[in-house]
N, C-alpha and C positions, 0 to 999 in steps of 0.2 A: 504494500500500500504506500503509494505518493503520497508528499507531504502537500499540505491544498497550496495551488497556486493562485487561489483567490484570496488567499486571509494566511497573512506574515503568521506563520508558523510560533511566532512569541504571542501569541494570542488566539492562538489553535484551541487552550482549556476553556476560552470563556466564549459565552454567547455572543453572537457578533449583534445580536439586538439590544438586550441594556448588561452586556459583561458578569453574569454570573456562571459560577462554574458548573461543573455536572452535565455535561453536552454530550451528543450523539452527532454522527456526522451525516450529513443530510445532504445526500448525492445528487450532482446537478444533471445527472442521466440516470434512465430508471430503466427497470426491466433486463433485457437480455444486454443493453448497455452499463449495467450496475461496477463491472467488472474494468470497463473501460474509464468511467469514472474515477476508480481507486486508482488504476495505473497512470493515468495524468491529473490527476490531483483536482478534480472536480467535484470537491464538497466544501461544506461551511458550518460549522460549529453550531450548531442548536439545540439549546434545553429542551427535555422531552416535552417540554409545556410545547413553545413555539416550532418542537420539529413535528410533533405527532399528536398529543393528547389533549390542548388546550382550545378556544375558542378563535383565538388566532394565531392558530397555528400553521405551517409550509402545508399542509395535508388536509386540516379542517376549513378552516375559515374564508367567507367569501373576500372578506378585511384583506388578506393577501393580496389579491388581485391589483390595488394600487401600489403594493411592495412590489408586486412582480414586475408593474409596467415601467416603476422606476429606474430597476433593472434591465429590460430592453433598453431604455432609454438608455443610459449610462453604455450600454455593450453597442447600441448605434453609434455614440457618440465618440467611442475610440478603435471603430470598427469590429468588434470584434463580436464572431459567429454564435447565436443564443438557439441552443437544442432545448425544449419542453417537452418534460416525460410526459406519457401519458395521462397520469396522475393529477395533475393539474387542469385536464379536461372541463372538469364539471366549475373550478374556480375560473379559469381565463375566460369560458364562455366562448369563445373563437377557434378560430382553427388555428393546433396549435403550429408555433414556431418554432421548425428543426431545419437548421442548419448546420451542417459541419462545418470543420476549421478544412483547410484549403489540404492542409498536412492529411489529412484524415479519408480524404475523396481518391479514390481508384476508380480513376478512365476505364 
């Protein structure tokens, strides 16, 4: 397992929402991607509240959905390629948006 290349690894124990410890790592590719995730370091640190169990939570809550677009947002704004798992489906409401990295596309 990669160390996440979203969130400076000195800050890997805390939630990257309000900085408490006790996190679980919350893969930005889901499914038969989960694995590829680990191996280039596509996760981000969330307490089981905000990664799974809580009312807004990565997994529960519709509240997400303006965290997620700020993320598009932010990943348009330095180009860089935004894959959504499945998972996310019934929050985004849209179709979702899977792009790969340029690295990752076989012609």
């Amino acid at each position: 397992m990669r160390d996440s290349i979203i969130v400076d690894m000195k800050y890997a124990d805390l939630d990257i929402i309000n900085g408490q410890y006790g996190v679980e790592r919350h893969h930005c590719l889901g499914g038969p991607n989960r694995k590829k995730a680990d191996e280039d370091g596509l996760w981000v640190p969330l307490t089981p509240e905000h990664h799974r169990t809580g009312k807004i939570s990565a997994h529960q809550s519709t509240e997400v959905q303006k965290w997620i677009e700020n993320i598009v947002e932010q990943c348009r704004k330095y180009n860089i390629p935004v894959f959504m798992k499945p998972s996310l489906t019934d929050i985004w409401g849209e179709e979702l948006i899977q792009e790969f990295p340029k690295a990752l596309i076989h012609a």
